[in-house]
C-alpha positions as CSV (number, residue, x, y, z in Angstrom):
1,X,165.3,165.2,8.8
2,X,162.6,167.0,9.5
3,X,161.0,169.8,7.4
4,X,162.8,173.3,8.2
5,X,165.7,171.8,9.7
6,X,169.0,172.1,8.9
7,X,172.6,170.5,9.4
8,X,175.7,171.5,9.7
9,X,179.1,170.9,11.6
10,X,182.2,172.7,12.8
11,X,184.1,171.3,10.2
12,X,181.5,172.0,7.5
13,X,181.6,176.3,9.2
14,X,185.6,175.8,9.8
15,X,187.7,176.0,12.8
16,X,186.8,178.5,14.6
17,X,183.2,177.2,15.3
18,X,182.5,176.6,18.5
19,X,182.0,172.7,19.7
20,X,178.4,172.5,19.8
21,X,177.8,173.0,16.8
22,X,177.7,169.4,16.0
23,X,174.3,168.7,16.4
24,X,170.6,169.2,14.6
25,X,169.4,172.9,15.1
26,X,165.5,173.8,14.0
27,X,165.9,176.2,11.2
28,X,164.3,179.0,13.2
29,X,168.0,178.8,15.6
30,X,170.7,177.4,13.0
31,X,172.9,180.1,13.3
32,X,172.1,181.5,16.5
33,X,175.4,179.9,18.8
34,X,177.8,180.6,15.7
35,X,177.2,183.8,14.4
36,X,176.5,186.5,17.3
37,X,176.0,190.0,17.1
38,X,177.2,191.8,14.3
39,X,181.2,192.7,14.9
40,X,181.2,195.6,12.7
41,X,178.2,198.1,11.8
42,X,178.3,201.2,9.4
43,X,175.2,203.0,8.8
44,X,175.4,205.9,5.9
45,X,172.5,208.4,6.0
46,X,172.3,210.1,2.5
47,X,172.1,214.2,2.9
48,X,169.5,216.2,1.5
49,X,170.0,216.5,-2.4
50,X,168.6,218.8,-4.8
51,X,165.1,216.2,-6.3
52,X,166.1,214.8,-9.7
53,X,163.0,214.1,-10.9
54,X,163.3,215.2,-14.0
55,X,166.5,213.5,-14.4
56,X,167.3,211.6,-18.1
57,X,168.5,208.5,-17.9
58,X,171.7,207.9,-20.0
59,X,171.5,204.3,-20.8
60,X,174.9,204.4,-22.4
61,X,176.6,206.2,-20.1
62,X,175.4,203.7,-17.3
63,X,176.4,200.7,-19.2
64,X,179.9,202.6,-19.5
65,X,179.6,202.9,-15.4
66,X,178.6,199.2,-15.4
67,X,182.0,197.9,-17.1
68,X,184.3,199.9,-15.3
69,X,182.6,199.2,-11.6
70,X,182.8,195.2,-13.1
71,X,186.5,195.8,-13.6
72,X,187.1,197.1,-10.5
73,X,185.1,194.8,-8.7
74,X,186.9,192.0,-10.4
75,X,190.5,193.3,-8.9
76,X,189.5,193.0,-5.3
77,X,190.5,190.2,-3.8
78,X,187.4,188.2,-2.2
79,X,188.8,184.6,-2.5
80,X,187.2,181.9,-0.1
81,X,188.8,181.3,1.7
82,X,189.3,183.6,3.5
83,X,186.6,185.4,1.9
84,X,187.7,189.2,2.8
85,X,184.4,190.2,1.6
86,X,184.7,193.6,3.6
87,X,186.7,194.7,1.1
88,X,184.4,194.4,-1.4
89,X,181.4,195.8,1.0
90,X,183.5,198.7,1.1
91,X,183.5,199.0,-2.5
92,X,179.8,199.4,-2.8
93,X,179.5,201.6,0.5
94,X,181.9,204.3,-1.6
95,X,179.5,204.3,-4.8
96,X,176.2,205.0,-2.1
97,X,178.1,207.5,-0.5
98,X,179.1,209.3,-4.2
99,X,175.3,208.6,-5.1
100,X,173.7,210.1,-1.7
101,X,172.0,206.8,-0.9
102,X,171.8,205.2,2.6
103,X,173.2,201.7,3.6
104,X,174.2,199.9,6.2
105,X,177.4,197.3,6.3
106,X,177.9,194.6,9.1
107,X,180.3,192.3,9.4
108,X,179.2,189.0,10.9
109,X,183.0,188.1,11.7
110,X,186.3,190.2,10.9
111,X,186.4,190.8,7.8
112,X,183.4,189.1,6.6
113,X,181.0,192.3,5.1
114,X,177.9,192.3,4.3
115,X,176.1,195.5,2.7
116,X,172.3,196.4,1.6
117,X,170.7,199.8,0.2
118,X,166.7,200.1,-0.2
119,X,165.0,202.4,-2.3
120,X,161.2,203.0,-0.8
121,X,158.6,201.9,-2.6
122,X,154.9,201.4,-2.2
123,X,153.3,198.5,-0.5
124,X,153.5,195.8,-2.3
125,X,155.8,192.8,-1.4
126,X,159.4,194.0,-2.1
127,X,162.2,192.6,-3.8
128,X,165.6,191.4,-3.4
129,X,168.5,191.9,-5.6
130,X,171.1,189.5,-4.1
131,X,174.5,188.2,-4.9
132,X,177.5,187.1,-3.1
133,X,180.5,188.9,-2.7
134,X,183.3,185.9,-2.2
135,X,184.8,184.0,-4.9
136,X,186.9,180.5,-5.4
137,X,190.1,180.5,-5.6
138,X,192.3,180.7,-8.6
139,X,195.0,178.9,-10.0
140,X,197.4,181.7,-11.8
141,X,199.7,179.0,-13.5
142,X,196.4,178.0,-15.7
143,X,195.2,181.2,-16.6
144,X,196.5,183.1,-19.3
145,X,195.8,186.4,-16.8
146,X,196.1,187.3,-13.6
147,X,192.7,186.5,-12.2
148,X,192.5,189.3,-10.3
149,X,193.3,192.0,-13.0
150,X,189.6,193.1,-14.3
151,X,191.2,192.8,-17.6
152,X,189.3,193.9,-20.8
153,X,190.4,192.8,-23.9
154,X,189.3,190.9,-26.7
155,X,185.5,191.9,-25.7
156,X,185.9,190.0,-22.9
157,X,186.0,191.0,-19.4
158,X,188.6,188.4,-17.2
159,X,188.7,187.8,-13.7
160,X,187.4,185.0,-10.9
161,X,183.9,186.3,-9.9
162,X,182.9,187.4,-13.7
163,X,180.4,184.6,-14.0
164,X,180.1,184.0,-10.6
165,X,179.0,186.2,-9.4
166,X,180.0,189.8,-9.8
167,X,178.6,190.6,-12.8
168,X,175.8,189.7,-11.6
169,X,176.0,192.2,-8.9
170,X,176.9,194.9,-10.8
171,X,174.1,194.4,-13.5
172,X,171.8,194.8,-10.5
173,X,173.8,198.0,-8.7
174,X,173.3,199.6,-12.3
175,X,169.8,198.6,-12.1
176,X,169.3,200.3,-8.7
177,X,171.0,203.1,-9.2
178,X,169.2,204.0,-12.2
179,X,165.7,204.0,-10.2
180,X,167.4,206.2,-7.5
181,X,169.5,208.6,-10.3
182,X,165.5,209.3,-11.8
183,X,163.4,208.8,-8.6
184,X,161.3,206.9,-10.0
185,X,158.3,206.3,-8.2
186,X,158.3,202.3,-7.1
187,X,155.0,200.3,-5.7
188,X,157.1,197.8,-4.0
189,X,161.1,198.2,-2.1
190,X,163.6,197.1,-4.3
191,X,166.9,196.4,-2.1
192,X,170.4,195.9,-3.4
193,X,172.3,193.4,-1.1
194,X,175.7,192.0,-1.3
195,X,176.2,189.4,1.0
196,X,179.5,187.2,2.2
197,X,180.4,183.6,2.1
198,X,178.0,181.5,-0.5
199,X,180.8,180.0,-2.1
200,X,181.4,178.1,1.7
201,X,177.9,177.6,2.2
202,X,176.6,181.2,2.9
203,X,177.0,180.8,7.0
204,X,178.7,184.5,7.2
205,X,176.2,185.9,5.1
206,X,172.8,185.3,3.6
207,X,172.4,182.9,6.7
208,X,173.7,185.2,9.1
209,X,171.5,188.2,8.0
210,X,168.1,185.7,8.1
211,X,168.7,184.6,11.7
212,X,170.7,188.4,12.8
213,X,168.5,190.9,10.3
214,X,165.5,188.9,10.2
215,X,163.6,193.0,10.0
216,X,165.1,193.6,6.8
217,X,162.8,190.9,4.8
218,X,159.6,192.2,6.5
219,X,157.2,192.6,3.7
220,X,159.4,191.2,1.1
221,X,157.7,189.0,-1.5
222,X,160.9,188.2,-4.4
223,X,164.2,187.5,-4.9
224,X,166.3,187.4,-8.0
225,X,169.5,185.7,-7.2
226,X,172.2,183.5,-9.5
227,X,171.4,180.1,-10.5
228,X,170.3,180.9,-14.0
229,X,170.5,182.6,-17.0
230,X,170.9,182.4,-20.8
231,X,173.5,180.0,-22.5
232,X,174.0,180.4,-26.2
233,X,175.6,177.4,-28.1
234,X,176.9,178.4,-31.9
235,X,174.3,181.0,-31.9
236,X,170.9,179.3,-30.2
237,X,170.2,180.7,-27.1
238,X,168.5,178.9,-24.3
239,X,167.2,181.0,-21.2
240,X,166.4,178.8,-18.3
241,X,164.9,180.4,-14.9
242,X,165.8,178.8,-11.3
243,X,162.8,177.6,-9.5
244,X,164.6,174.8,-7.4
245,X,167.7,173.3,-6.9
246,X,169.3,169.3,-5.6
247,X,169.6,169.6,-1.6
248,X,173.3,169.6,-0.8
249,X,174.3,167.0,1.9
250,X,178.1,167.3,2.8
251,X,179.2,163.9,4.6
252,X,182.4,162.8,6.6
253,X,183.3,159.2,6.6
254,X,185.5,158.3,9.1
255,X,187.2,154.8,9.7
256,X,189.5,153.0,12.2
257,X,191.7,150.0,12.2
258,X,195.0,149.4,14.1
259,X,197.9,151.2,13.6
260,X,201.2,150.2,12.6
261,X,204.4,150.2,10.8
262,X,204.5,150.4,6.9
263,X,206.6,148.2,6.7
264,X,204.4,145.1,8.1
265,X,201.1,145.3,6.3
266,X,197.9,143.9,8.1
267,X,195.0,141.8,6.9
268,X,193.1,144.6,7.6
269,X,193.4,148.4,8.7
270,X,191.3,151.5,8.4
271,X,192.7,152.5,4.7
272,X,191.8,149.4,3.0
273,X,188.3,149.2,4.8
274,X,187.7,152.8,4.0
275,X,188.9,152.0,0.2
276,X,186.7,149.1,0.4
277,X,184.0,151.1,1.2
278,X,184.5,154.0,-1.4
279,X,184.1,151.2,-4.2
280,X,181.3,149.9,-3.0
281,X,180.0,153.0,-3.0
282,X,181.2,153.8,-6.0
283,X,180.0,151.8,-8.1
284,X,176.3,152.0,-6.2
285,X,173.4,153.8,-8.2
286,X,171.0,155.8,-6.6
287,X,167.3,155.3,-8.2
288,X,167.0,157.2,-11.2
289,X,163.1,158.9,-11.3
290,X,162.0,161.9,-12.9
291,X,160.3,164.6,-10.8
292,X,157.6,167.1,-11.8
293,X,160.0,170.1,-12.1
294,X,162.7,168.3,-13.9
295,X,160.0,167.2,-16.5
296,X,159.0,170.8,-17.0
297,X,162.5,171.6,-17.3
298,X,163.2,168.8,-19.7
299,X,160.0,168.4,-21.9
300,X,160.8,172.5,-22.0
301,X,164.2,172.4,-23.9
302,X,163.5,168.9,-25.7
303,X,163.0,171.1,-28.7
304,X,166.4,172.5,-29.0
305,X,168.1,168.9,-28.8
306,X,169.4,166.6,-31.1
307,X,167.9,163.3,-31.7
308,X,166.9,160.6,-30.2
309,X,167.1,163.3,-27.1
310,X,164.9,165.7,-28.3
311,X,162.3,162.7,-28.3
312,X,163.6,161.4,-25.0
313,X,163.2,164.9,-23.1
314,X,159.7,165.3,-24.3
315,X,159.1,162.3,-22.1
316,X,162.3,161.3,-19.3
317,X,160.0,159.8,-17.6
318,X,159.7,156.8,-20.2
319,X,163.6,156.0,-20.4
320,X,165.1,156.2,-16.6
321,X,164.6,152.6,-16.3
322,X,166.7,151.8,-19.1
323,X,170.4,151.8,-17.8
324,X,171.7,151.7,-21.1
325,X,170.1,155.4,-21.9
326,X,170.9,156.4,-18.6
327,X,174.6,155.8,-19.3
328,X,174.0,157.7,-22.5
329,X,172.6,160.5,-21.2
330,X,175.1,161.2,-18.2
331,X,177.9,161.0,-21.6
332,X,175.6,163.2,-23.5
333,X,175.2,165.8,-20.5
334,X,176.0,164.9,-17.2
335,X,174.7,168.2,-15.9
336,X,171.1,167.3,-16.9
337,X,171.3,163.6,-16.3
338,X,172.4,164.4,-12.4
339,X,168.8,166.1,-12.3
340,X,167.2,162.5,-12.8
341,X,168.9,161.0,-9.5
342,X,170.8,161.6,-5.9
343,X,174.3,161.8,-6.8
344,X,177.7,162.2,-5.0
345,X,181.0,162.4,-5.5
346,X,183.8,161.4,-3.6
347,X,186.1,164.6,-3.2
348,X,188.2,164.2,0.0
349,X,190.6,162.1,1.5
350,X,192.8,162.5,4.9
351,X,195.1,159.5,6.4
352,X,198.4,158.7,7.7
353,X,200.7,162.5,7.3
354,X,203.6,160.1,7.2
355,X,204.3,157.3,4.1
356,X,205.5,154.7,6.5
357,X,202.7,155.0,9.3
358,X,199.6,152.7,9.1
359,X,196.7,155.5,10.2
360,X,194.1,154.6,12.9
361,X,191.9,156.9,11.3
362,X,191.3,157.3,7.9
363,X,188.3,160.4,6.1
364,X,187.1,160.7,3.0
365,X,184.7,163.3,2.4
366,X,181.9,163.4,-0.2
367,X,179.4,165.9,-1.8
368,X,176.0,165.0,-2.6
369,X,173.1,166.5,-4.1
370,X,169.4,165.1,-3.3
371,X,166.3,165.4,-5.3
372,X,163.8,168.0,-3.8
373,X,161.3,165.5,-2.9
374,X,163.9,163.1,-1.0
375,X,163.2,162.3,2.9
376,X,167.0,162.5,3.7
377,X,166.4,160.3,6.6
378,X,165.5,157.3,4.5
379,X,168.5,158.6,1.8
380,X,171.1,158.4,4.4
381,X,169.8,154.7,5.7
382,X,170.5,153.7,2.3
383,X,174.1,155.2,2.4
384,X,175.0,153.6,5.2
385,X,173.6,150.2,4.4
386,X,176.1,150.8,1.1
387,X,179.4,151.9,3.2
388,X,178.9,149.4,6.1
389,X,178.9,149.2,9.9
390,X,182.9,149.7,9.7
391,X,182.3,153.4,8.0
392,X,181.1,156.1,10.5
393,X,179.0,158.6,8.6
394,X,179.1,162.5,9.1
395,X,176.7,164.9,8.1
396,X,178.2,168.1,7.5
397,X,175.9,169.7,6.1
398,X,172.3,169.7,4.8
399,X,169.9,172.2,3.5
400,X,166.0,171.6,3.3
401,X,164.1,171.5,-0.4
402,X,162.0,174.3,-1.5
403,X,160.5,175.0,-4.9
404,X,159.7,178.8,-6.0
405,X,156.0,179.1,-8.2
406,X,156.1,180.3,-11.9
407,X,152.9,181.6,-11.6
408,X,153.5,185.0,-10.2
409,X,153.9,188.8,-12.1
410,X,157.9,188.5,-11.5
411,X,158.3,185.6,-13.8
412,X,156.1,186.6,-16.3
413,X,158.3,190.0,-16.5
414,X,161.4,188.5,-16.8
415,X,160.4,185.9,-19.5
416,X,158.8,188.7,-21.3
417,X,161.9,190.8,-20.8
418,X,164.5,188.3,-22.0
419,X,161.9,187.2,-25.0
420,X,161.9,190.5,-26.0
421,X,165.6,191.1,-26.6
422,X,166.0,186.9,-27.4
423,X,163.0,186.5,-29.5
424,X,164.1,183.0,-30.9
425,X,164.9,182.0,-27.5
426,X,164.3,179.0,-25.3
427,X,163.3,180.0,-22.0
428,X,162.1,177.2,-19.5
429,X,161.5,176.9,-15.2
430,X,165.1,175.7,-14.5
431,X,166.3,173.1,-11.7
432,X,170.1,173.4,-11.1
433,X,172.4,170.4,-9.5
434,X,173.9,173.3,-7.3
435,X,173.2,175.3,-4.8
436,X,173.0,178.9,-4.4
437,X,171.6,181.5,-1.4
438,X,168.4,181.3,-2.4
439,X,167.4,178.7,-0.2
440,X,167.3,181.0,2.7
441,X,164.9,182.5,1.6
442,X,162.8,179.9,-0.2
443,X,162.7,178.9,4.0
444,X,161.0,182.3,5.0
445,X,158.6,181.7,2.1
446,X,160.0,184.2,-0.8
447,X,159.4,183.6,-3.9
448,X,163.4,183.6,-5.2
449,X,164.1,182.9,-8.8
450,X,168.0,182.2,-10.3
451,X,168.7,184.1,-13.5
452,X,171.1,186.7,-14.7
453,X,170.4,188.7,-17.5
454,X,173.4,187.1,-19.6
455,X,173.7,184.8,-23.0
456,X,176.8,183.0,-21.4
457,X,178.6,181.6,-24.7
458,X,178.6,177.3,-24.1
459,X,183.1,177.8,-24.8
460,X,183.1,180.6,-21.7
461,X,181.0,177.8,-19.0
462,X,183.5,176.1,-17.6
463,X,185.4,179.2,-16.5
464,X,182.4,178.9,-13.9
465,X,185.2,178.0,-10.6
466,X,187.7,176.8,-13.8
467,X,190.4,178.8,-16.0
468,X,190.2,182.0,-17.5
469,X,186.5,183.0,-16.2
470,X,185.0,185.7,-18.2
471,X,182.3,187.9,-19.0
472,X,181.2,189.2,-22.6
473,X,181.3,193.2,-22.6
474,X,178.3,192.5,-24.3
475,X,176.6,190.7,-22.0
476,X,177.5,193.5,-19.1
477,X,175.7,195.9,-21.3
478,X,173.0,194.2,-22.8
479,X,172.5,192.8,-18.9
480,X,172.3,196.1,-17.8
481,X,169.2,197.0,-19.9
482,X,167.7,194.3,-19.4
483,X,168.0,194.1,-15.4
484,X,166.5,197.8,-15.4
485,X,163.7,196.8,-17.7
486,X,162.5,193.8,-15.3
487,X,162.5,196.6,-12.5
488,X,161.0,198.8,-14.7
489,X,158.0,196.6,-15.0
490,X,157.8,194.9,-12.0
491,X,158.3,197.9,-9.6
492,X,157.9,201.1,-11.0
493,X,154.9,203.1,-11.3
494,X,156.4,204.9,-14.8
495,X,159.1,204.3,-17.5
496,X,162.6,204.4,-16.7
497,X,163.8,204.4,-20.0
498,X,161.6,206.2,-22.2
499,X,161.4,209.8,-22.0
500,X,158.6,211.2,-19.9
């Protein structure tokens, strides 16, 4: 693939995408035949307002605001699919209104909202407080809630979205609102934005505003987005900062055979070659290698490992030939050891809708994440020499690699910021096996870090699109605090939080 492309297909977008959309588009036009003109618009001009710039800030009291906005947030249903994000727009359009700050919502299908605020600043390059609106669904039967209830007990705040990612979003509408409550003078635009559809790929939303609001990034310089954050495991807490992330590439493997009765089994048909395939493939390894960022990232926590890791991280580099260590490793943590390769997993499977009908078509589906430095071109030869000439391969989807530079005032702010309040704290450059938004915008050359101001407890991770996701009430406060200090310093001309 070529740099600043991107692919997708109709199946990757979902039904309603129009037919064409099976084919390579330059980044500059990826969206442009499937997402038209905005459906819905609202545009909310604030009234005059007596100044408030002499207002006090009331730091509890806002951290009081921030935990009942989180549990209402929670209790709006924004599953994807269908996504309903609208909904959730709407919510935020009704605290700009109350606050006398403009906005504008669109909606880049029915019911698919979108919403952004900016407070003026000066003219230095602006930044972005983005996160996404739409959550995964839930399973009720295996959560001892009802995911959708905001609940708050326990010190813990319950609900799908609570770690991914509307706390996130309300620790930055606290942050926002507290520069607008004060007026305090900014030297750069700080913009809330709340955007639809990451969770499916981010098509309806941060894509869709790019290629349909490409104005509202004009002299924007940063974005803080999810993707990282603080983890805190029996009391050590380990900050890491995104900076880059493994390139998703979605693919469809389709194969056919002839078709027959159940009863009167062939030599061969397209299940057994496609099963045939699938081992082969499964049992394939992609090069392990260490790359420049993932050293950082490694050599960076190596400390706050165990041996023989802690030794190991200080120099990956050394030990990704050894396929014993690399077996170790992917026991020991298979989140890290899937930075040190291309991975995949096999996820999907469609044949025959009827037990005693052979298929003459048979999918499976699989999700892989590339290195940042891998041609995907010479990646996807390699798959295909794997699967076979039977096994027609699919790409669904594919995003291009992008890595954000630590050496700019935003980063040095919010590792100062997070030091400050975590002074025995880890805190490395961080490159995730996921993907968030944030390559978007890494494509229109902002700077765009992952990190949420939270100490996510290691028992409380795998509510991350599990069971029983929560937040620490903690956390929502502390976050808030934080997340208005790293504006503070990075875009405002005078305190927020001390008195003036």
């Amino acid at each position: 693939m070529s740099p600043g492309a991107l692919w997708l297909s109709k199946a990757a977008i979902g039904r309603d995408a129009p037919d064409e959309l099976l084919v390579r588009m330059p980044r500059t036009t990826h969206l442009h035949r499937l997402l038209l003109a905005p459906l819905t618009v609202a545009v909310f001009t604030a009234a005059a307002h007596p100044s408030r710039v002499d207002a006090q800030l009331d730091l509890g009291a806002l951290q009081d605001e921030a935990v009942s906005w989180l549990q209402e947030y929670l209790r709006i249903n924004t599953v994807n699919p269908p996504g309903n994000e609208t909904a959730g727009a709407e919510f935020f359009a009704r605290i700009f209104e109350a606050e006398g700050i403009e906005y504008e919502m669109a909606e880049s299908a029915p019911g698919r909202g979108n919403i952004w605020a900016r407070i003026e600043g000066g003219d230095e390059p602006g930044i972005v407080l983005l996160h996404h609106i739409d959550v995964v669904p839930a399973d009720e039967r295996f959560w001892t809630t009802d995911p959708l209830s905001g609940d708050l007990r326990g010190g813990y705040l319950y609900g799908r979205g609570a770690l991914d990612t509307k706390t996130s979003g309300i620790l930055h509408l606290a942050a926002f609102l507290a520069l607008a409550r004060t007026e305090t003078p900014l030297n750069r635009d700080v913009i809330f934005m709340a955007t639809a559809d990451e969770e499916a790929g981010g098509f309806f939303g941060a894509g869709w505003l790019v290629e349909n609001r490409p104005e509202l990034f004009e002299n924007v310089g940063f974005l803080l987005n999810e993707g990282g954050g603080g983890s805190d495991v029996d009391g050590t807490v380990n900050f890491g900062l995104e900076v880059t992330q493994k390139v998703p590439y979605w693919l469809r493997l389709t194969a056919t055979g002839e078709p027959g009765h159940g009863s009167r089994p062939l030599i061969s048909y397209a299940s057994t070659e496609m099963i045939a395939a699938l081992e082969r493939f499964r049992l394939h390894q992609f090069e392990a290698r260490v790359i420049p960022a993932v050293d950082v990232h490694l050599s960076g926590i190596a400390d706050r490992h165990p041996e023989p890791w802690k030794s190991r991280f200080a120099d990956m580099a050394a030990h990704v030939g050894d396929p014993g260590v690399m077996r170790e490793f992917q026991i020991y943590d298979p989140g890290l050891h899937a930075l040190t390769r291309n991975t995949c997993s096999i996820t999907r499977f469609e044949g025959s809708n009827k037990i005693n009908v052979v298929s003459p078509e048979v999918a499976a589906e699989i999700d892989c994440r590339l290195l940042p430095d891998q041609d995907p071109d010479v990646w996807l030869a390699e798959v295909r020499s794997v699967l076979g000439p039977e096994i027609e391969v699919e790409v669904l989807m594919g995003f291009t690699p992008a890595v954000s530079s630590t050496d700019t005032e935003l980063y040095r702010t919010v590792r100062d910021v997070t030091l400050e309040e975590f002074p025995d704290a880890g805190f490395v450059p961080q490159v995730v096996g996921g993907f968030t938004d944030s390559h978007f915008f890494r494509d229109l050359d902002i700077t765009s870090y992952g990190y949420t101001a939270t100490a996510t407890p290691a028992e409380d991770a795998g509510g991350v699109h599990g069971n029983d996701e929560r937040v620490t009430e903690l956390n929502v406060r502390r976050g808030v605090s934080m997340t208005l200090r790293i504006l503070e310093r990075f875009a405002a001309t005078r305190p927020v939080l001390e008195d003036r």
